[in-house]
C-alpha positions as CSV (number, residue, x, y, z in Angstrom):
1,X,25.7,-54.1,-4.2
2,X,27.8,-56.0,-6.6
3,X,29.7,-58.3,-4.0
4,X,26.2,-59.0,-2.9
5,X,25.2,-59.9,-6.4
6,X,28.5,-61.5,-7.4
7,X,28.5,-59.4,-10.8
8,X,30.5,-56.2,-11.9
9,X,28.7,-52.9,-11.8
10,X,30.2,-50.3,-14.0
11,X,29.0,-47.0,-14.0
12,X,29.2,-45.4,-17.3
13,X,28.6,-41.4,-16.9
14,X,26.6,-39.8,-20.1
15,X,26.8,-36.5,-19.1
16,X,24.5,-33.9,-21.3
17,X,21.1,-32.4,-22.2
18,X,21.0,-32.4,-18.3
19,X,21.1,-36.5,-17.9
20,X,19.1,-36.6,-21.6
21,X,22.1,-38.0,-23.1
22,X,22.3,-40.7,-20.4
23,X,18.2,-41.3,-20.3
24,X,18.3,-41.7,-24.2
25,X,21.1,-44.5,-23.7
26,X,19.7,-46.2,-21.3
27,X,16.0,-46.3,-22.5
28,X,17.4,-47.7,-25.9
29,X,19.1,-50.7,-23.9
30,X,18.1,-54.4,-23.6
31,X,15.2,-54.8,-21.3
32,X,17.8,-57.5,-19.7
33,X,18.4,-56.1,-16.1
34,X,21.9,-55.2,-17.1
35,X,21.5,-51.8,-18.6
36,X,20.0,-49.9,-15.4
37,X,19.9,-45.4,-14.8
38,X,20.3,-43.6,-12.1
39,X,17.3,-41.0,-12.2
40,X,17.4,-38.2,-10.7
41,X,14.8,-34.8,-10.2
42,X,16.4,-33.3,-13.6
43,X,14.0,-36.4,-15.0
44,X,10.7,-34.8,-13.4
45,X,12.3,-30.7,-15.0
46,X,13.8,-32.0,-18.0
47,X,10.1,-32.0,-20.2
48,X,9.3,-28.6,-19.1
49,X,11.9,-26.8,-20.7
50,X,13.7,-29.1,-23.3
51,X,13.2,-31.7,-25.6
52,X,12.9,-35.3,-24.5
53,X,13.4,-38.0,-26.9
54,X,11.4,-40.4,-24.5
55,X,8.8,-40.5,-21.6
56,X,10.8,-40.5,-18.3
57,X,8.3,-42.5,-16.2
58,X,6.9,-44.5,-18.8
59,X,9.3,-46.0,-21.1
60,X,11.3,-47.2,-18.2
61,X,10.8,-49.7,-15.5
62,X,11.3,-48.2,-12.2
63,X,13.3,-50.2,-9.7
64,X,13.3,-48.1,-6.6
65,X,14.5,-44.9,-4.9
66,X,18.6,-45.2,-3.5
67,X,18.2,-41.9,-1.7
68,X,16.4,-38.4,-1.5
69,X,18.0,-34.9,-0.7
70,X,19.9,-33.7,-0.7
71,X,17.8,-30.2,-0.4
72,X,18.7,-26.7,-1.6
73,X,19.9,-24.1,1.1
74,X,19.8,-20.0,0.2
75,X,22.7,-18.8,0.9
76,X,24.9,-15.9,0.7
77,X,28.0,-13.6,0.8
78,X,29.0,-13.5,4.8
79,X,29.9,-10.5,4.4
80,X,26.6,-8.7,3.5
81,X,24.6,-7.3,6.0
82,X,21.5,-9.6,5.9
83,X,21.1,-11.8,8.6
84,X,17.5,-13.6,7.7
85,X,15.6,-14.0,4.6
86,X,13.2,-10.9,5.6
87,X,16.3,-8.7,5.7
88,X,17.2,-9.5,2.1
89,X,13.8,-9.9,0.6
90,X,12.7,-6.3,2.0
91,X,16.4,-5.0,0.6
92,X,14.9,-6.6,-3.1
93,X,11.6,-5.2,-2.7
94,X,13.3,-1.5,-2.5
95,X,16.0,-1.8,-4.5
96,X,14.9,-3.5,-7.5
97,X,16.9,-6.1,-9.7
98,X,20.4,-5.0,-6.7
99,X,20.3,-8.7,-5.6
100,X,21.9,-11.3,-8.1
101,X,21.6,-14.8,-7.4
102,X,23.8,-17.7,-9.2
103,X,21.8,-20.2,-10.8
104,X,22.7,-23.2,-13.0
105,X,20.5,-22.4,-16.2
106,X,17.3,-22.6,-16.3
107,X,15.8,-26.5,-16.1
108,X,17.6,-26.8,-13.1
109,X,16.6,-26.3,-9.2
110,X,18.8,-23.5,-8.3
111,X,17.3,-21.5,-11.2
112,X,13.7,-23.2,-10.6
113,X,13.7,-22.2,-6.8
114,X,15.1,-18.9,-7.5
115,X,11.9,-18.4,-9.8
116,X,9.8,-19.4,-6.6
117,X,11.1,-16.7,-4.5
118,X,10.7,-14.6,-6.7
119,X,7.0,-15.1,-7.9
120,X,6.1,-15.7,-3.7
121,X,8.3,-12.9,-2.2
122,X,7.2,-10.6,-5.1
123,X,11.2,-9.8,-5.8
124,X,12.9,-9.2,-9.3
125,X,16.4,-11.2,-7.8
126,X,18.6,-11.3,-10.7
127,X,19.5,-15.0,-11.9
128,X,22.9,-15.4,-13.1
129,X,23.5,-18.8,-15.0
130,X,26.8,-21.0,-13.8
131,X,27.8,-24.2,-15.0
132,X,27.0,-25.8,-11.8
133,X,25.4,-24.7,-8.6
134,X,29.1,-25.6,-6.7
135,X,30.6,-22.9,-8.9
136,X,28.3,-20.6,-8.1
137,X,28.2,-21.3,-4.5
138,X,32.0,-20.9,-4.8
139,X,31.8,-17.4,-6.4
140,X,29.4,-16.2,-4.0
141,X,31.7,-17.2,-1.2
142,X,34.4,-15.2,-3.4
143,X,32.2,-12.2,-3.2
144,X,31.7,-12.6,-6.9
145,X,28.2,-12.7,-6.5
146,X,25.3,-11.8,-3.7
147,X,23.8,-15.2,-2.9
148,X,22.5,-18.7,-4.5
149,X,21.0,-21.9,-3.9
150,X,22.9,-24.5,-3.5
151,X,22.9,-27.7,-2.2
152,X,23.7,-28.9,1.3
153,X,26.8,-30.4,0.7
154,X,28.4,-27.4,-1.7
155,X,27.2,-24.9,1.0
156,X,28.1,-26.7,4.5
157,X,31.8,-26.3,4.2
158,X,31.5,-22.5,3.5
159,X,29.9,-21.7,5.7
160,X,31.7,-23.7,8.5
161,X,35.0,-21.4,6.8
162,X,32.2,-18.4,7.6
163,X,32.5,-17.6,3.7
164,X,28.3,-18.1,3.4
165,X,25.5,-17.3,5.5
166,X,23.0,-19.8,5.4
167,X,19.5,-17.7,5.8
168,X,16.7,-20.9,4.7
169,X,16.7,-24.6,3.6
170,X,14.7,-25.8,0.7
171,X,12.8,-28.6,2.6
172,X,9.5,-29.6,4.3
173,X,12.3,-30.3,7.9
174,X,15.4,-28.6,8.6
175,X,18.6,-30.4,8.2
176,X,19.2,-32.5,11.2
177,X,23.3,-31.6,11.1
178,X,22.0,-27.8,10.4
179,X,19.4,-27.5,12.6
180,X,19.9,-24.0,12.8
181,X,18.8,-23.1,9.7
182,X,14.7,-22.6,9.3
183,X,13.0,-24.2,6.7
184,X,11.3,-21.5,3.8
185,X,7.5,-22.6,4.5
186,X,8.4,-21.4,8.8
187,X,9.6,-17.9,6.9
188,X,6.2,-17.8,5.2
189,X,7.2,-19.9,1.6
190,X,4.6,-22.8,1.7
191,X,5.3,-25.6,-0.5
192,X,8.9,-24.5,-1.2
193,X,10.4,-28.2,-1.6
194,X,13.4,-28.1,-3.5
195,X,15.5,-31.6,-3.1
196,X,17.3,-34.1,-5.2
197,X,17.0,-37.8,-5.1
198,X,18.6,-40.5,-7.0
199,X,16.7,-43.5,-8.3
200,X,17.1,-46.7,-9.9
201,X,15.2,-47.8,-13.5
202,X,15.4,-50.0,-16.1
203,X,14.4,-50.1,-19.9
204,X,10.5,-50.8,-20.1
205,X,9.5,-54.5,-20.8
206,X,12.4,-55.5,-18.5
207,X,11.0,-58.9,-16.6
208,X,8.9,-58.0,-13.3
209,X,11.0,-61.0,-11.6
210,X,14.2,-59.2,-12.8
211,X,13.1,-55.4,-11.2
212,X,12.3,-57.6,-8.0
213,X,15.8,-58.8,-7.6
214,X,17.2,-55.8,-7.8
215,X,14.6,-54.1,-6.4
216,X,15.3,-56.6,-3.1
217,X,19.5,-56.1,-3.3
218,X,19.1,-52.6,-3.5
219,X,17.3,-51.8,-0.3
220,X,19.4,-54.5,1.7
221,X,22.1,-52.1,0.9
222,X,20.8,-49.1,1.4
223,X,19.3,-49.9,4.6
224,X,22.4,-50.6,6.1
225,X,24.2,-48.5,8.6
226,X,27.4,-47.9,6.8
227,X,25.0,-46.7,3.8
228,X,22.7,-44.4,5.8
229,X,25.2,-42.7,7.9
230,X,27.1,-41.7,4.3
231,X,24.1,-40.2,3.2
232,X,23.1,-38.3,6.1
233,X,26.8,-37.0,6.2
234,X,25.6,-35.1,2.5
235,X,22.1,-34.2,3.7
236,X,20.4,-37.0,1.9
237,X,18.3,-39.7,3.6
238,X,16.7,-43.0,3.0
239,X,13.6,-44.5,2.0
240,X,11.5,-46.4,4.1
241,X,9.0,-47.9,2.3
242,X,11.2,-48.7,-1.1
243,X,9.0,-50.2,-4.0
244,X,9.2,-49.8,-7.7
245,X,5.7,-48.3,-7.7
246,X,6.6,-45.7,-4.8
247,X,9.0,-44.3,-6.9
248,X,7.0,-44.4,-10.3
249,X,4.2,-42.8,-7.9
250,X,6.7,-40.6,-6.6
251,X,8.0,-39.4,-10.3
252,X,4.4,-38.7,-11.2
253,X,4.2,-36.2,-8.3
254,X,6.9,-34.2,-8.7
255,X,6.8,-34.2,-12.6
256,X,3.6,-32.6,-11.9
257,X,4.6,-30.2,-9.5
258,X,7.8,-29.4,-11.4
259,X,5.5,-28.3,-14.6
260,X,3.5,-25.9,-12.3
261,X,7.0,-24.3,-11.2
262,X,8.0,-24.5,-14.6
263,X,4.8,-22.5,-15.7
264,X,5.7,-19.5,-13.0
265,X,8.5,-18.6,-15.7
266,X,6.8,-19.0,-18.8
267,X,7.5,-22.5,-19.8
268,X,5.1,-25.3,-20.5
269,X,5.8,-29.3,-21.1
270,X,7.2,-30.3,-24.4
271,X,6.3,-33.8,-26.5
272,X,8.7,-36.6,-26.3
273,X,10.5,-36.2,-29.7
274,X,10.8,-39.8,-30.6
């Protein structure tokens, strides 16, 4: 993007508060289209279970989606004996709190879709936190730990070493280089939608000509081959119909639907703390 551009890009990671730290930067920045944040589906969780010292759809100007995915895929320790979901969830229902899962605290999707299964499968699967969901992919794949979501491209390349067993993917559509795994809503999990995306905003009161440029740049390079084929190498894929509104509609959504996971552990949303 920046050779088409002719300008610099830096990126500057904030890391903390689960992108909080970086979201509190960038909202503060000049409305100048040179301050710009990645978003991500931490920024629809975040308000749920922490608090936000700013609205995450409103006080910035969205630009437009880069990519979504990529999803979440249960997985777990080759060497146990389950070979589907069922398998396991019927081991859960008889043997109580047996089955530990790794998660990555709770305001994050590992933890969030573990709370799912849970509340739909009618399981008590233990949650263990890990600073990451690649860790605790890595520790299940140790035998450290029975099983975890993680995402596609932290689980793939254990289970091609036969270290995981994938049993489900996260997803509406199976993963078109894992088309082997079944989605959770064919095993009986409607509405179990657990992907990332990445996204592109701005401060609020940034110029509506300024958001258009961008807006324009960005999806020339993202629909370009070179750009869509690394993408669908990680499980992610790209938008079609890429406007600033579609994604501010899109955050709405899924803020929405993350509160009503958020509520199946206890949580509700928190005020911006300004």
């Amino acid at each position: 993007m920046q050779e088409r551009i002719g300008q610099n890009i830096v990126i500057e990671n904030k890391p903390g508060g689960s992108g909080v730290v970086g979201g509190t930067f960038a909202v503060r920045a000049a409305p100048d289209g040179y301050t710009l944040f990645a978003n991500s589906v931490a920024d629809t969780q975040n308000l749920h279970y922490i608090p936000v010292p700013y609205n995450a759809i409103d006080d910035f100007a969205m630009i437009g989606m880069i990519a979504e995915g990529p999803p979440l895929v249960l997985v777990i320790d080759a060497k146990l004996p389950y070979k589907s979901l069922a398998e396991l969830v019927a081991d859960a229902k008889v043997n109580p709190t047996k089955i530990s899962f790794g998660t990555s605290g709770p305001a994050t999707s590992p933890a969030i879709a573990l709370t799912q299964l849970n509340s739909l499968a009618k399981t008590a699967i233990v949650g263990v936190p890990y600073r990451g969901s690649g860790e605790a992919a890595r520790n299940v794949a140790a035998g450290g730990i029975d099983g975890t979501f993680a995402y596609y491209s932290q689980a793939k390349p254990l289970s091609d070493d036969d270290k995981l067993r994938a049993l489900a993917v996260a997803s509406p559509h199976r993963i078109a280089a894992w088309p082997d795994v079944p989605t959770m809503e064919e095993l009986g999990y409607p509405n179990f939608d657990h992907r990332g995306f990445v996204g592109l905003a701005a401060p609020a009161k940034t110029p509506t000509p300024i958001i258009a440029f961008i807006n324009k740049e960005l999806n020339e390079v993202i629909q370009s081959q070179p750009f869509r084929q690394r993408m669908e190498a990680i499980g992610m894929t790209v938008p079609a119909d890429n406007t600033p509104e579609r994604l501010a509609e899109f955050m709405r959504r899924e803020t929405a639907r993350q509160g009503a996971l958020a509520k199946l552990s206890g949580h509700q949303p928190t005020a911006p703390q300004r």
